[in-house]
N, C-alpha and C positions, 0 to 999 in steps of 0.2 A: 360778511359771509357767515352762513350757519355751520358752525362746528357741532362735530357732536366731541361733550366730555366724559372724561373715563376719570374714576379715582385710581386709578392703575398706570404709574406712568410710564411702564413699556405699553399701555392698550394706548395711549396718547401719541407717546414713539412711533406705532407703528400705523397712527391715523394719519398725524403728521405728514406719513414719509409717502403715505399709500395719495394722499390728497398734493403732495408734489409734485410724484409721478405724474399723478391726472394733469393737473397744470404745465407739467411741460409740455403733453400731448397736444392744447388745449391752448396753448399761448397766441397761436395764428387768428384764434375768434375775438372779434370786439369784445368787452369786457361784462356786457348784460348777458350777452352767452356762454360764456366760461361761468359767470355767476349760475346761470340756469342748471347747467349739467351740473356744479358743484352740490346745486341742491337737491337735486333729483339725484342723484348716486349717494350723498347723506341720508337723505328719505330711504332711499333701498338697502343703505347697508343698517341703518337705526331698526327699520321694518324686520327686517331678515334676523338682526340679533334678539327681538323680542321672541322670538319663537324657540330661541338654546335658550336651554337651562346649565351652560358651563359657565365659566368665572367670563370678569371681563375681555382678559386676552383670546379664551378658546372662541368666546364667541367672535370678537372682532372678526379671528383669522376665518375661521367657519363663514361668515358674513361675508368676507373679500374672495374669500374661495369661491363658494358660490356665486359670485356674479363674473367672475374668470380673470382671464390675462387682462389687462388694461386694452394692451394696444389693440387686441382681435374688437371689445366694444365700444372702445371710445373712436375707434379712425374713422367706421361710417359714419357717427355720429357727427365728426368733428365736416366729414365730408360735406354731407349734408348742410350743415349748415354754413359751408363757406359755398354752397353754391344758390342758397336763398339770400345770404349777403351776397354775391354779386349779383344776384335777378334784382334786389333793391335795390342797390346802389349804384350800379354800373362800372362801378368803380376799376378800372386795369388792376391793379392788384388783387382788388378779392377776385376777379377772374380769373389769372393764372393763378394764386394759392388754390382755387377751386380745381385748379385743371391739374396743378401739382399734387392734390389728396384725393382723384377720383379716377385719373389714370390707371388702370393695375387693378382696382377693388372688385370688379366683374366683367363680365367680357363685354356685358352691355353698356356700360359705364365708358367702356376701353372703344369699344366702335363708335359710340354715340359722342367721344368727349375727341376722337380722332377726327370725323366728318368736321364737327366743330371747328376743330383747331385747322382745319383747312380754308372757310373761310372768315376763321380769324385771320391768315395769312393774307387773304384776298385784300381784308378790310385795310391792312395795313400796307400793302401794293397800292392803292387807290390813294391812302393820304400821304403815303412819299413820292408817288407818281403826282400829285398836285402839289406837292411843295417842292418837287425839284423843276417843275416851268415856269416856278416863279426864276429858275437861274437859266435853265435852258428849255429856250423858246420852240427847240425842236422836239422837246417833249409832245407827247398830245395822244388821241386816239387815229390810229391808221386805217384805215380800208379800203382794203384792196379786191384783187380778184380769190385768191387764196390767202387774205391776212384780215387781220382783226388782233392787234395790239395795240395797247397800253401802252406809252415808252417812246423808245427812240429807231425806226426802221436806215433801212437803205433808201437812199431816194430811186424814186420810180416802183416803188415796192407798194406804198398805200398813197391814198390821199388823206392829210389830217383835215377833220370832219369836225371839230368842235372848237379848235383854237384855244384862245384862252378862258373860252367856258367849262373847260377841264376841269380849273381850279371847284367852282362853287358846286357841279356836277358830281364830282368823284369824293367831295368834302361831305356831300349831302349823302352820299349812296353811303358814304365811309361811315356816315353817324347810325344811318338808319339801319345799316345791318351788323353793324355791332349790337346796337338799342337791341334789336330784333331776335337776332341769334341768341342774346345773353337773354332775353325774357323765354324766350323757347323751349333756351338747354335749363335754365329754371323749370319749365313745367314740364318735360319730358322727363325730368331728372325727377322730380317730389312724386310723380305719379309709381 
């Protein structure tokens, strides 16, 4: 990692503590991107001190003042990029950490990360609804006159319509709108 050094070792002390902070922020990113941010806010604060003419300390603090509170510019940042980690990876976890730092941040963030998470909910209906007819065979899709469920009805209520093609059916719709949703909420989200 690039440090910057000070022959001042309270302007060290307080690089130290200020580059801490960040990384607690910053813990939830894989490690090339907490690297990235680490050097791109180095870069800004090295940048920024070259412009004071005070001793080492006044500039440091002068240099962290100016770029603000940590948490107001490092949380989009960090949001951001846990939701281009889960558009790569797919991964269940970068996807809720994504849904856990981008809830709350704007309203569009907040509508667009709620729709989402609705059928997130679905996707995950679909793959406990095809692994519980592996236990119960009354599992299935119902259709009826006024019914259309997933699940388990009253008899005389649907006809189950797919049997146990449920399983490979609802596994398939299960991948492909996960896949899909999560590439989506990636580029509706970076736009």
């Amino acid at each position: 990692m690039t440090q910057l050094q000070f022959s001042d070792k309270s302007a060290n002390r307080i690089y130290e503590n200020y580059i801490r902070q960040i990384n607690s922020q910053i813990r939830v990113l894989p490690s090339a991107d907490q690297e990235e941010i680490r050097k791109e806010l180095t870069s800004h604060l090295f940048e920024s001190m070259q412009a004071d003419n005070a001793g080492e300390v006044e500039k440091l603090l002068n240099a962290i003042d100016r770029l603000g509170d940590t948490e107001e510019y490092i949380r989009p940042i960090v949001a951001e990029k846990l939701i281009d980690n889960a558009g790569r990876t797919l991964h269940p976890r970068s996807v809720a950490l994504a849904f856990a730092k981008n809830v709350g941040t704007t309203i569009r963030k907040t509508v667009l990360f709620s729709i989402f998470g609705f059928i997130y909910l679905a996707v995950f209906g679909m793959a406990i609804a095809s692994l519980t007819k592996l236990f119960n065979p009354e599992v299935g899709l119902y259709i009826g006159e006024r019914t259309f469920v997933i699940g388990v009805v009253d008899p005389g209520t649907g006809r189950e319509v797919l049997g146990y093609w449920i399983i490979p059916i609802t596994v398939g719709l299960a991948i492909l709108l996960y896949a899909g949703t999560t590439k989506i909420l990636r580029f509706l989200s970076l736009r």
